[in-house]
Backbone atoms as SQL, in Angstrom:
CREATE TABLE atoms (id INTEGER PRIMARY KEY, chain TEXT, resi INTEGER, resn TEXT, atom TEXT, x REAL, y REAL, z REAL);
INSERT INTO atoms VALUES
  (1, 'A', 1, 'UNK', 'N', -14.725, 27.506, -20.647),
  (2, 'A', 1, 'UNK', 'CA', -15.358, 26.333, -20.066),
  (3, 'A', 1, 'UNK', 'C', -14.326, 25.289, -19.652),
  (4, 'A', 2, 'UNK', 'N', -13.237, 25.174, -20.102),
  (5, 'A', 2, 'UNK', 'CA', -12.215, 24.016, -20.148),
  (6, 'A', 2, 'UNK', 'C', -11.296, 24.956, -19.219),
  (7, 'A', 3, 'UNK', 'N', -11.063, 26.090, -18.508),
  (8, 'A', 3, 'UNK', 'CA', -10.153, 26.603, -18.007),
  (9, 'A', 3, 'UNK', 'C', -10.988, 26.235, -16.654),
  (10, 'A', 4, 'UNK', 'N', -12.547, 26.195, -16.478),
  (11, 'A', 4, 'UNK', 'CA', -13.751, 26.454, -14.973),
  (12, 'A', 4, 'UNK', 'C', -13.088, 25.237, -14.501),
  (13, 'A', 5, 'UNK', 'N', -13.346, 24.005, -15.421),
  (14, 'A', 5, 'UNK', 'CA', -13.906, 22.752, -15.184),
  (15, 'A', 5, 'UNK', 'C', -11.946, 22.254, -14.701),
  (16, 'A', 6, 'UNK', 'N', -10.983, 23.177, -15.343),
  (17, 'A', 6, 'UNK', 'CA', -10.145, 22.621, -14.600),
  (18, 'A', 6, 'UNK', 'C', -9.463, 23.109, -13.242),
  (19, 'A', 7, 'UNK', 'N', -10.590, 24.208, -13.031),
  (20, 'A', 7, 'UNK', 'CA', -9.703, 24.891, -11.858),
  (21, 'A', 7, 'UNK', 'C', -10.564, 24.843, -10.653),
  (22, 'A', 8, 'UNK', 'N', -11.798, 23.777, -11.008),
  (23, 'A', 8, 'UNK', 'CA', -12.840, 23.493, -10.343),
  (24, 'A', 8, 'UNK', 'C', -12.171, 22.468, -9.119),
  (25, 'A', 9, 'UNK', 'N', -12.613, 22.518, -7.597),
  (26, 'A', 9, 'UNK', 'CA', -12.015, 22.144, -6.274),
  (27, 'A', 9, 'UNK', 'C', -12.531, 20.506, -7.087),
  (28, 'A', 10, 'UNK', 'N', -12.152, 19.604, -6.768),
  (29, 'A', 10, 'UNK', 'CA', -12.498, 17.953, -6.770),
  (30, 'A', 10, 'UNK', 'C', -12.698, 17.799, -5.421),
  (31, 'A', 11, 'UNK', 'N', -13.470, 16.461, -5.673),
  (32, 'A', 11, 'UNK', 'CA', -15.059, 16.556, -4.518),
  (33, 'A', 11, 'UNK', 'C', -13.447, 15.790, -3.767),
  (34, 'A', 12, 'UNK', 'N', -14.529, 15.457, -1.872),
  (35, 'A', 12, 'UNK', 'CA', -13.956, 14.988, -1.335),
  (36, 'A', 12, 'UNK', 'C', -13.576, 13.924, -1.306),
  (37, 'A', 13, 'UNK', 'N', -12.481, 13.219, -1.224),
  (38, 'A', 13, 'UNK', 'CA', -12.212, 12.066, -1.344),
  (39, 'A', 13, 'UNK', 'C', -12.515, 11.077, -0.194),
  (40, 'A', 14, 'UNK', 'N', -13.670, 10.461, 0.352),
  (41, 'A', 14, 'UNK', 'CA', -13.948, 9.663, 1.226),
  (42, 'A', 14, 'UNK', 'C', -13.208, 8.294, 1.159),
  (43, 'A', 15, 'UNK', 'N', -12.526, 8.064, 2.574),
  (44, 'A', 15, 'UNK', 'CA', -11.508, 7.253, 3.085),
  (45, 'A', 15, 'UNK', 'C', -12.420, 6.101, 3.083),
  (46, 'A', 16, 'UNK', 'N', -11.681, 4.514, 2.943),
  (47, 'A', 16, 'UNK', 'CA', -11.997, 3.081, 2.863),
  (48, 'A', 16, 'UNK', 'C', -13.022, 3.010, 4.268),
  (49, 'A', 17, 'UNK', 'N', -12.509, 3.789, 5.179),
  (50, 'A', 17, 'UNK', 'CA', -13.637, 3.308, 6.283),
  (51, 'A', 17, 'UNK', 'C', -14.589, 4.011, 6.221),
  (52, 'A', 18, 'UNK', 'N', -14.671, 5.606, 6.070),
  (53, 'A', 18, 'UNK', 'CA', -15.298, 6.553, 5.792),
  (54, 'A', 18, 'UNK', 'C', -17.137, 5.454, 4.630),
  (55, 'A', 19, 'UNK', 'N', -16.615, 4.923, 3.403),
  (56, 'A', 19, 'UNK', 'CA', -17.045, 4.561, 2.748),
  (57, 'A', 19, 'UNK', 'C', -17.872, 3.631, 3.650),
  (58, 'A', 20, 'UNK', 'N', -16.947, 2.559, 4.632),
  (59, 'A', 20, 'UNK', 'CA', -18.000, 1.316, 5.079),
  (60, 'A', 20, 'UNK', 'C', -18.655, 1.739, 5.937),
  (61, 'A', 21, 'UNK', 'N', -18.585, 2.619, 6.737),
  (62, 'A', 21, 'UNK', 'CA', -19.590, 3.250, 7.997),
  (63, 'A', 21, 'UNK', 'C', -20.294, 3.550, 7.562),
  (64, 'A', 22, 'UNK', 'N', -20.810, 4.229, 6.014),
  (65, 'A', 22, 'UNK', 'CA', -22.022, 4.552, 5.295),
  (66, 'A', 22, 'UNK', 'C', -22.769, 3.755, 4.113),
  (67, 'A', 23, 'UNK', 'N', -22.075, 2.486, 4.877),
  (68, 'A', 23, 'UNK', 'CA', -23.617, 1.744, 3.877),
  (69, 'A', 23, 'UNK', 'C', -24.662, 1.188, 4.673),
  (70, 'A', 24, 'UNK', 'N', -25.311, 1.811, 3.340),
  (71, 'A', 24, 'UNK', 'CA', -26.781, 1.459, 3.422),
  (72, 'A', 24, 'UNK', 'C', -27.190, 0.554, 2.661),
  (73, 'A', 25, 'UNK', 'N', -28.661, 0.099, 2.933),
  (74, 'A', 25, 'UNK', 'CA', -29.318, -0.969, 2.220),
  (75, 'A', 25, 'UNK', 'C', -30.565, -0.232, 1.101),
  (76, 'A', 26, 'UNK', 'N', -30.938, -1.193, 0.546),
  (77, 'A', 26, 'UNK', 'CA', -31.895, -0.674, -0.497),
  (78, 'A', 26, 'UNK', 'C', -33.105, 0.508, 0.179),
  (79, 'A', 27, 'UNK', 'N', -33.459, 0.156, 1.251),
  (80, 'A', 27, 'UNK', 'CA', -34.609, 1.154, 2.230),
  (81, 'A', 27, 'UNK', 'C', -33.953, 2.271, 2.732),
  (82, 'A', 28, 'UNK', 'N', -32.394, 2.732, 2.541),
  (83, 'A', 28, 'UNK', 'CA', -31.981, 3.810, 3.327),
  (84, 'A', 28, 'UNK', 'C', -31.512, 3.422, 4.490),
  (85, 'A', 29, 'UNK', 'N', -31.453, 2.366, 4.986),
  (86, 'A', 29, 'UNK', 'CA', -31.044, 2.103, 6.262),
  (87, 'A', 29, 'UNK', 'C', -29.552, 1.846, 6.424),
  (88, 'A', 30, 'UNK', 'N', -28.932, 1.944, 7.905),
  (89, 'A', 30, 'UNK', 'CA', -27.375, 2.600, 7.470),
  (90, 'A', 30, 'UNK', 'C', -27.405, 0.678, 8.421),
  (91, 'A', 31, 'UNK', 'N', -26.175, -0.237, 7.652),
  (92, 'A', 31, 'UNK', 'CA', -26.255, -1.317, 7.646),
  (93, 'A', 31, 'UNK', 'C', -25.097, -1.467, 7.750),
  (94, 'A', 32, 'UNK', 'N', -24.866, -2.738, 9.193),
  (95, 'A', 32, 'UNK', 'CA', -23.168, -2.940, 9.432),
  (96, 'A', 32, 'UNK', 'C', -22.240, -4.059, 8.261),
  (97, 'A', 33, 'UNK', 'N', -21.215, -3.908, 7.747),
  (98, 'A', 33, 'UNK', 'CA', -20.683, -4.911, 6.567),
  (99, 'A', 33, 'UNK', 'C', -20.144, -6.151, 7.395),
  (100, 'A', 34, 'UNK', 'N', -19.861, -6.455, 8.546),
  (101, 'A', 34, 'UNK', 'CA', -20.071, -7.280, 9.017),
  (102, 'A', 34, 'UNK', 'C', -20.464, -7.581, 10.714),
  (103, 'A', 35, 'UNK', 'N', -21.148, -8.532, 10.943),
  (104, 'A', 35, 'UNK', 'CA', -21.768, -8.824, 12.141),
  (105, 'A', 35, 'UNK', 'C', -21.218, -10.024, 13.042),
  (106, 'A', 36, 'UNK', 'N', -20.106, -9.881, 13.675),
  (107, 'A', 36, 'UNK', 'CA', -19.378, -11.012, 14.378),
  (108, 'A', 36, 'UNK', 'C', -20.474, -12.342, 14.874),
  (109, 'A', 37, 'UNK', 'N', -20.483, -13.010, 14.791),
  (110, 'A', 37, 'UNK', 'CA', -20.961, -14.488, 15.743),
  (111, 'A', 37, 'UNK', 'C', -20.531, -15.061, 16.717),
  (112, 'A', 38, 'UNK', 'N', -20.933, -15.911, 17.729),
  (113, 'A', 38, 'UNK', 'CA', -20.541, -16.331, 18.638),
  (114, 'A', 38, 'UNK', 'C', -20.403, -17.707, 18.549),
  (115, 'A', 39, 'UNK', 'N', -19.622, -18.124, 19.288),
  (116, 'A', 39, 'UNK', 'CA', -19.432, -19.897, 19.614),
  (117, 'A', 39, 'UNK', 'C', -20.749, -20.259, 20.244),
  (118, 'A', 40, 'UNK', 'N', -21.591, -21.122, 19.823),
  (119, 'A', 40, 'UNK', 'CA', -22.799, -21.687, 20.401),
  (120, 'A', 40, 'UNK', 'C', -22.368, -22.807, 21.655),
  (121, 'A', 41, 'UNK', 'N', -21.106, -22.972, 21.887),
  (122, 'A', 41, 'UNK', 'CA', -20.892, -23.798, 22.760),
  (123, 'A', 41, 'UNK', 'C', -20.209, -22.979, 23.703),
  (124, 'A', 42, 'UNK', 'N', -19.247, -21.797, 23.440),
  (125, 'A', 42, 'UNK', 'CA', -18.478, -21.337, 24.420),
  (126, 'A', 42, 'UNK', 'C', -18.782, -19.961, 24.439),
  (127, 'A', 43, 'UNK', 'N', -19.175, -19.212, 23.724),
  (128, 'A', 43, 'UNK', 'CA', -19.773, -18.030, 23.772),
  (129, 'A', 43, 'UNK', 'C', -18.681, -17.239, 23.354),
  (130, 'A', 44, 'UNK', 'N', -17.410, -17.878, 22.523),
  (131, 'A', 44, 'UNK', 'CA', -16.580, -16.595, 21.912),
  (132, 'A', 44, 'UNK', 'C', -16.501, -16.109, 20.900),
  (133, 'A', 45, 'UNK', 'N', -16.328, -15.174, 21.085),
  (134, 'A', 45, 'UNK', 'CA', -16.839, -14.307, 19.408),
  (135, 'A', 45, 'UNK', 'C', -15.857, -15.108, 18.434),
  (136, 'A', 46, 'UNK', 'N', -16.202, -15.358, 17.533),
  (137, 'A', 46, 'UNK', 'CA', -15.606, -16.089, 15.805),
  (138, 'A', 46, 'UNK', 'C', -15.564, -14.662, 15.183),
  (139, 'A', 47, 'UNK', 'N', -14.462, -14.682, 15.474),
  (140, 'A', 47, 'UNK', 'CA', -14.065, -13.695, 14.163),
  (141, 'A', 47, 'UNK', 'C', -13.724, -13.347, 12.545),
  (142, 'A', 48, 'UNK', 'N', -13.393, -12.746, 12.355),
  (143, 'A', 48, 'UNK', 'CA', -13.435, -12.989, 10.457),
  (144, 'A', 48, 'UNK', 'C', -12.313, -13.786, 9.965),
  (145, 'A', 49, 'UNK', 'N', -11.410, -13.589, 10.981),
  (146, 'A', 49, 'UNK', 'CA', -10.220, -14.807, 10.464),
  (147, 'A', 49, 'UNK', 'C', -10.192, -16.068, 10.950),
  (148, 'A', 50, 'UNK', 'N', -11.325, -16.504, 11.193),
  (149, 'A', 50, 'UNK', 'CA', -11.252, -17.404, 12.415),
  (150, 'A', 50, 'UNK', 'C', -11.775, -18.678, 11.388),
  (151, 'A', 51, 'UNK', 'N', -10.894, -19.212, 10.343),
  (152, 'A', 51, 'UNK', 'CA', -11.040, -19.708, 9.003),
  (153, 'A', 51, 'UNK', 'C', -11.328, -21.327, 9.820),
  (154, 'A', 52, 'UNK', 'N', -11.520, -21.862, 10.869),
  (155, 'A', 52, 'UNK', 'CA', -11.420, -22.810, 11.285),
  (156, 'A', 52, 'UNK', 'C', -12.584, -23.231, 11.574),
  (157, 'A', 53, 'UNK', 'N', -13.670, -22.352, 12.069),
  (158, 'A', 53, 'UNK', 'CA', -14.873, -22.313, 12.360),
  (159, 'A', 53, 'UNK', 'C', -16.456, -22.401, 11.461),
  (160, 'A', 54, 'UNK', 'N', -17.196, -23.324, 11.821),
  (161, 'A', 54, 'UNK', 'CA', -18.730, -24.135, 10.795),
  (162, 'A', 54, 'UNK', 'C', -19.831, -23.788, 11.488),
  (163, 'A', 55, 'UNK', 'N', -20.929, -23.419, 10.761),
  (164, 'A', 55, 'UNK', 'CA', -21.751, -22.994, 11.529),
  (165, 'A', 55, 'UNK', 'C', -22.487, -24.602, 10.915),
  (166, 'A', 56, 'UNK', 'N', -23.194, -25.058, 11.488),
  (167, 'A', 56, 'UNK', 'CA', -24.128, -26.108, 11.317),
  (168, 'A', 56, 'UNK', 'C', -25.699, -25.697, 11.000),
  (169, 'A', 57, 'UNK', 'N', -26.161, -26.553, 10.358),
  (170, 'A', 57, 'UNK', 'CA', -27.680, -26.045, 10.579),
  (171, 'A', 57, 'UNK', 'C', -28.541, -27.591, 10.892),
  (172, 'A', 58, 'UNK', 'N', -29.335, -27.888, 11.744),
  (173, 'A', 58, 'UNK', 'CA', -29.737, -29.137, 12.197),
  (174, 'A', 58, 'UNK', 'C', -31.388, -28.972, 12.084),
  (175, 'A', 59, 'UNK', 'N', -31.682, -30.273, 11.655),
  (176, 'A', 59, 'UNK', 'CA', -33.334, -29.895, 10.911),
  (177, 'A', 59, 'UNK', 'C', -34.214, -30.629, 12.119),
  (178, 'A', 60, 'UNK', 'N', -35.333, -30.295, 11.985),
  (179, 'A', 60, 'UNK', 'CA', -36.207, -30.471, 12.835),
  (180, 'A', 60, 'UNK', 'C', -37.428, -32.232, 12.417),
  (181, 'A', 61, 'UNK', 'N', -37.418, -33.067, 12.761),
  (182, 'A', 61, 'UNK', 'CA', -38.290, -33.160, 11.974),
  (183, 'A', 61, 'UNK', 'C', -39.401, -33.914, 12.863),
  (184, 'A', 62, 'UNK', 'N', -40.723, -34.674, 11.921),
  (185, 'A', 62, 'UNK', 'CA', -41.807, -35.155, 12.967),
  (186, 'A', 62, 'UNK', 'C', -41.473, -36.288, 13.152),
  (187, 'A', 63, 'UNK', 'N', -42.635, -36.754, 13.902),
  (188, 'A', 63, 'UNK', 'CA', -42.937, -38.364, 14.679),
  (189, 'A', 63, 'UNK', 'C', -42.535, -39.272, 13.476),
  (190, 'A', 64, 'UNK', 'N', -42.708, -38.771, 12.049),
  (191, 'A', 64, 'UNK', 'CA', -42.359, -39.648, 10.760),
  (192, 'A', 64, 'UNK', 'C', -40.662, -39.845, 10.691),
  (193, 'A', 65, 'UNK', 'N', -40.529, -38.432, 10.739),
  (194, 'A', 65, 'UNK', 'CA', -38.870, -38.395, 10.277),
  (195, 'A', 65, 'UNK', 'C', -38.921, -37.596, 9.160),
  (196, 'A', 66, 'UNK', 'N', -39.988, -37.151, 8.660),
  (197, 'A', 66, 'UNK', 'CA', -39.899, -35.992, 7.595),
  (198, 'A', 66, 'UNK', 'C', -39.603, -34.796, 8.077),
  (199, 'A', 67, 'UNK', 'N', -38.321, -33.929, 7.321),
  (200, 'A', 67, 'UNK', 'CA', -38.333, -32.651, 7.874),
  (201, 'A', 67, 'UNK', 'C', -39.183, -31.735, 7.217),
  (202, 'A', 68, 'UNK', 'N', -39.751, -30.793, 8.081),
  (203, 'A', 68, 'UNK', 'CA', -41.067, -29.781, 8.642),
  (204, 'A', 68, 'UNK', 'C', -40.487, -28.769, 8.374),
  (205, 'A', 69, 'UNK', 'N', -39.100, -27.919, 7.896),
  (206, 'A', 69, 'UNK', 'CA', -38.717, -26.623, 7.263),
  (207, 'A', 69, 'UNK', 'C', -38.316, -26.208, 8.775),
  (208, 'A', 70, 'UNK', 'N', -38.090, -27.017, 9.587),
  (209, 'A', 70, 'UNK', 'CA', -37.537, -25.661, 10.933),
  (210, 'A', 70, 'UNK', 'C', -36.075, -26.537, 11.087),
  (211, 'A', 71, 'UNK', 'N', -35.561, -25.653, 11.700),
  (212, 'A', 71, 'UNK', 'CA', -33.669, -26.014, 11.876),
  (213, 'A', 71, 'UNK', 'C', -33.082, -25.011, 12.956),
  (214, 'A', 72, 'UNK', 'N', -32.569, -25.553, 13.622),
  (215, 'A', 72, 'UNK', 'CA', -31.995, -24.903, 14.654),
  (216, 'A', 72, 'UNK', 'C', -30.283, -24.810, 14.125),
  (217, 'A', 73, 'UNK', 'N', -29.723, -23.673, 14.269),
  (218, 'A', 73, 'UNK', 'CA', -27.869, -23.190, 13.802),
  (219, 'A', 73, 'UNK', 'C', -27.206, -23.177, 14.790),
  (220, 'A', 74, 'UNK', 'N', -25.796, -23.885, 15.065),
  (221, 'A', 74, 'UNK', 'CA', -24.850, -23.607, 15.560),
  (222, 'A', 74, 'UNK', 'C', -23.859, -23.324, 14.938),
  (223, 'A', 75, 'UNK', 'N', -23.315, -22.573, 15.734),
  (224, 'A', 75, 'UNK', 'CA', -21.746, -21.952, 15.212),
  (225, 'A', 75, 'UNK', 'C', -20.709, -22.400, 16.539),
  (226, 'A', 76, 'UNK', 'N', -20.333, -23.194, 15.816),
  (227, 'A', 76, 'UNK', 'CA', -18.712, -24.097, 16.033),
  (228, 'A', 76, 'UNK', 'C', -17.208, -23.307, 16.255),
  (229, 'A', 77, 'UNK', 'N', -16.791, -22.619, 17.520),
  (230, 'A', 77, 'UNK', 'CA', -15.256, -22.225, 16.722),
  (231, 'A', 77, 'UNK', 'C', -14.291, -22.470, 16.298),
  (232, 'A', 78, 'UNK', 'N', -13.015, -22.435, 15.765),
  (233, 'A', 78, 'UNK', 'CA', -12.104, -23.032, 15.126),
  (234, 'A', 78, 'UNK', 'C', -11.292, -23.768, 16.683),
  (235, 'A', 79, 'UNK', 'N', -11.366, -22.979, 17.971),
  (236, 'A', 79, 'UNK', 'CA', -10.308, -23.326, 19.331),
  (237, 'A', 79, 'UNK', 'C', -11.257, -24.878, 19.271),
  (238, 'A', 80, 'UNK', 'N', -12.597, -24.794, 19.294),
  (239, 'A', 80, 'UNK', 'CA', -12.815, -26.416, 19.646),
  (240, 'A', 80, 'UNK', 'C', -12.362, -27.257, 18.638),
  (241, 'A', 81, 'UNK', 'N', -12.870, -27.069, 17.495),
  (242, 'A', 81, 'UNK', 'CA', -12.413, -27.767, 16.538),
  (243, 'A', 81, 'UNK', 'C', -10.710, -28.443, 15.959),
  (244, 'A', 82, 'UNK', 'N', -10.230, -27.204, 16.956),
  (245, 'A', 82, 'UNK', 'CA', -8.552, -27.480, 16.677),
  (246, 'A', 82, 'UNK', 'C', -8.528, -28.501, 18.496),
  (247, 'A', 83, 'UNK', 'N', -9.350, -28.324, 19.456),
  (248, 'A', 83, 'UNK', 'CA', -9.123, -29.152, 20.832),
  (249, 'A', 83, 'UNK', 'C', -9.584, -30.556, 20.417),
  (250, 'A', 84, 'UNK', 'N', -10.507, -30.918, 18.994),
  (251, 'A', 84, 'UNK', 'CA', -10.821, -32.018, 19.110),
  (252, 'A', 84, 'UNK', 'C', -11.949, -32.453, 19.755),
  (253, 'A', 85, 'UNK', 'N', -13.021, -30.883, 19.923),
  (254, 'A', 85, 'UNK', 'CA', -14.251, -31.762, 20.956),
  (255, 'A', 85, 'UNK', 'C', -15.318, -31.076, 20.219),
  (256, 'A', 86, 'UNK', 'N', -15.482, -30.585, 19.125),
  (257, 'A', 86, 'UNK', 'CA', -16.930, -29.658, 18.457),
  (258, 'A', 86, 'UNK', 'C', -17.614, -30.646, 18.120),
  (259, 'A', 87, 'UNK', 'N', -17.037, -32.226, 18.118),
  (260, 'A', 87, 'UNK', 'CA', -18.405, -33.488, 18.049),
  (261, 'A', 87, 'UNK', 'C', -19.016, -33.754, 19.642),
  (262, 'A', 88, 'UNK', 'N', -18.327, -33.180, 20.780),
  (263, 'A', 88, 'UNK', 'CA', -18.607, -33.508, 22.284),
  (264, 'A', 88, 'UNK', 'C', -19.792, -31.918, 22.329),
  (265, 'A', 89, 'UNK', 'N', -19.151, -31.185, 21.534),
  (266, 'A', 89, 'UNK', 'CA', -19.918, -29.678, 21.732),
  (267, 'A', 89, 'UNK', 'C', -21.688, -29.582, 21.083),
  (268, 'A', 90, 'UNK', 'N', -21.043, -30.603, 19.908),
  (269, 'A', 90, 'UNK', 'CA', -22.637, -30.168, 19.300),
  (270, 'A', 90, 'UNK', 'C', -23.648, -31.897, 20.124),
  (271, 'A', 91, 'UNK', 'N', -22.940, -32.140, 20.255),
  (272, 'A', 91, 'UNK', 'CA', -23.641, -33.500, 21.240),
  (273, 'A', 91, 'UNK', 'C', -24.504, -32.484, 22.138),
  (274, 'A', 92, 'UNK', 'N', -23.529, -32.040, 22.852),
  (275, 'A', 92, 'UNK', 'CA', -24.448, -31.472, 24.249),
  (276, 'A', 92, 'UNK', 'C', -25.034, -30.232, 23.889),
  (277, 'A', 93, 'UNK', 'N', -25.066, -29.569, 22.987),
  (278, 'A', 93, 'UNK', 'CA', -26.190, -29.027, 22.289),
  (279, 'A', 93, 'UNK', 'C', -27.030, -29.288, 21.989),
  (280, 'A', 94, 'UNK', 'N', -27.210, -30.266, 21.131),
  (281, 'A', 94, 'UNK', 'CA', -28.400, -31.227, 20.326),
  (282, 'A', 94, 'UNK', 'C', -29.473, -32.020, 21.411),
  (283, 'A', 95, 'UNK', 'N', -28.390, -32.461, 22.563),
  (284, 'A', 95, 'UNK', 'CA', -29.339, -32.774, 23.558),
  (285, 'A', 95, 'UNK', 'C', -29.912, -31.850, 24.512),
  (286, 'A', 96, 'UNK', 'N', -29.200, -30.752, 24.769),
  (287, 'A', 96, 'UNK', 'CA', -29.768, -29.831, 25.373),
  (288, 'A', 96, 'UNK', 'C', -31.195, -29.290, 24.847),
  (289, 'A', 97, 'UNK', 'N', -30.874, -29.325, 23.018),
  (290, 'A', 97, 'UNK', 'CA', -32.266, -28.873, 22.469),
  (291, 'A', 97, 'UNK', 'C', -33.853, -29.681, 22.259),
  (292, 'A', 98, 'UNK', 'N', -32.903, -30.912, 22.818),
  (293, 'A', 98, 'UNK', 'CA', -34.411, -32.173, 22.569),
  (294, 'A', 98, 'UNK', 'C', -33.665, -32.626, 21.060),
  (295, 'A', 99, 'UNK', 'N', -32.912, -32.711, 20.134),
  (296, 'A', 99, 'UNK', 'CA', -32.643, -33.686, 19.584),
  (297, 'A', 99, 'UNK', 'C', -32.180, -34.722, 19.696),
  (298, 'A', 100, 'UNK', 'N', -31.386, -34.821, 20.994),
  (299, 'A', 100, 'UNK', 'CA', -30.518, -36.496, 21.486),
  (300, 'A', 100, 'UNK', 'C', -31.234, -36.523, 22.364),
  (301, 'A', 101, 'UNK', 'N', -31.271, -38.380, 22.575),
  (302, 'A', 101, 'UNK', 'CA', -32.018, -37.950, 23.726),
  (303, 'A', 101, 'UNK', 'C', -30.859, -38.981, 24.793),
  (304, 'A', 102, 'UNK', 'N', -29.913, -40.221, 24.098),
  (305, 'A', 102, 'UNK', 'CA', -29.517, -41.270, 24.802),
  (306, 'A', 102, 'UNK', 'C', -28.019, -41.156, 24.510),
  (307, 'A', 103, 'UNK', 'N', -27.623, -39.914, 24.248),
  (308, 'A', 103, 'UNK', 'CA', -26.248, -39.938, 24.142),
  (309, 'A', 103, 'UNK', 'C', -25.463, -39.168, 25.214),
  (310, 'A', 104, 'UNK', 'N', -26.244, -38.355, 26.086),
  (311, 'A', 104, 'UNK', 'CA', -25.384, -37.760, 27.237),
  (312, 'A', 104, 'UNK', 'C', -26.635, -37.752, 28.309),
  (313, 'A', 105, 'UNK', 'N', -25.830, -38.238, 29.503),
  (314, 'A', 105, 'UNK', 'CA', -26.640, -38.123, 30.439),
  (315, 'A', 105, 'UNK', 'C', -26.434, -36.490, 31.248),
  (316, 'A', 106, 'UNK', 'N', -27.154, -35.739, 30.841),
  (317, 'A', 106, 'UNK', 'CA', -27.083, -34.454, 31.005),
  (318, 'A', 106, 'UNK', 'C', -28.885, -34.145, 32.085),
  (319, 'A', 107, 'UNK', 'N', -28.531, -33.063, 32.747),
  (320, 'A', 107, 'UNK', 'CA', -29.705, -32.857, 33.561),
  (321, 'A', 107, 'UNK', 'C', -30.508, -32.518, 32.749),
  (322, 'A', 108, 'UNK', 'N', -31.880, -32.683, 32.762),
  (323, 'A', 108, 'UNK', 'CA', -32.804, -31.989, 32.167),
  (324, 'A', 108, 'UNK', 'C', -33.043, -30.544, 32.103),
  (325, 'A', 109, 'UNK', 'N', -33.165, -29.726, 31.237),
  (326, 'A', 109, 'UNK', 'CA', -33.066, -28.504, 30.921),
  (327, 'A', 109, 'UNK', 'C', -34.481, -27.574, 31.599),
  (328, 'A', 110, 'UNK', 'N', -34.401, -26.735, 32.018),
  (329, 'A', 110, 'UNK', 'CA', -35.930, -26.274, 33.084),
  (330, 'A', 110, 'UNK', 'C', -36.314, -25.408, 32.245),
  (331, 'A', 111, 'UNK', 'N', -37.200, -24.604, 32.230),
  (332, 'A', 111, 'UNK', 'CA', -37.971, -23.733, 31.845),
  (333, 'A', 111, 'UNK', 'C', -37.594, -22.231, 31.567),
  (334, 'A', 112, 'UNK', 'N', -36.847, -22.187, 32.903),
  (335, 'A', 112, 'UNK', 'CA', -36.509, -21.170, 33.283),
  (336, 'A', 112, 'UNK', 'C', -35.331, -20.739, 32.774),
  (337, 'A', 113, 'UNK', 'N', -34.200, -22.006, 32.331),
  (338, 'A', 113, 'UNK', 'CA', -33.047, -21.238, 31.812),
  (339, 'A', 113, 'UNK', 'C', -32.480, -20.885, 30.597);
């Protein structure tokens, strides 16, 4: 028994990536370990080293001023934040979304875009 078990092949040894391409989640489902983001102002991907970069989360609230549980997220990248303008970026976001309304005179946003 001690001569089988040592002359027995050892399983395969699955490689570091091998390992991350096959995870899954609790349901069986084959699930990516990470999911890049984009700049909400410039549209460039934030990458994993991209240690410079905040995603924001901005709350919604009513005619009172109580917030109502909804929030709209931006993600900030580290290039604006190092240019000095991710307070000019989330401005014209915020107004784009209907939260500012008197801080940029920006066209009104249509329907369509």
């Amino acid at each position: 028994d001690v001569d089988e078990a040592r002359h027995a092949p050892a399983p395969p040894k699955l490689s570091h990536l091998a390992r991350a391409a096959t995870m899954q989640n609790d349901a069986g489902e084959k699930v990516d370990l990470y999911i890049p983001r984009k700049c909400s102002y410039t549209n460039r991907l934030i990458t994993a080293k991209d240690h410079a970069s905040v995603q924001i989360n901005v709350g919604k609230v009513d005619e009172n001023g109580l917030y109502n549980g909804e929030y709209s997220t931006y993600a900030i990248c580290g290039f604006l934040r190092n240019k000095g303008k991710s307070d000019m970026a989330i401005n014209v976001l915020a107004t784009r979304d209907g939260y500012l309304e008197t801080v940029l005179n920006l066209p009104p946003v249509s329907a369509t875009s």
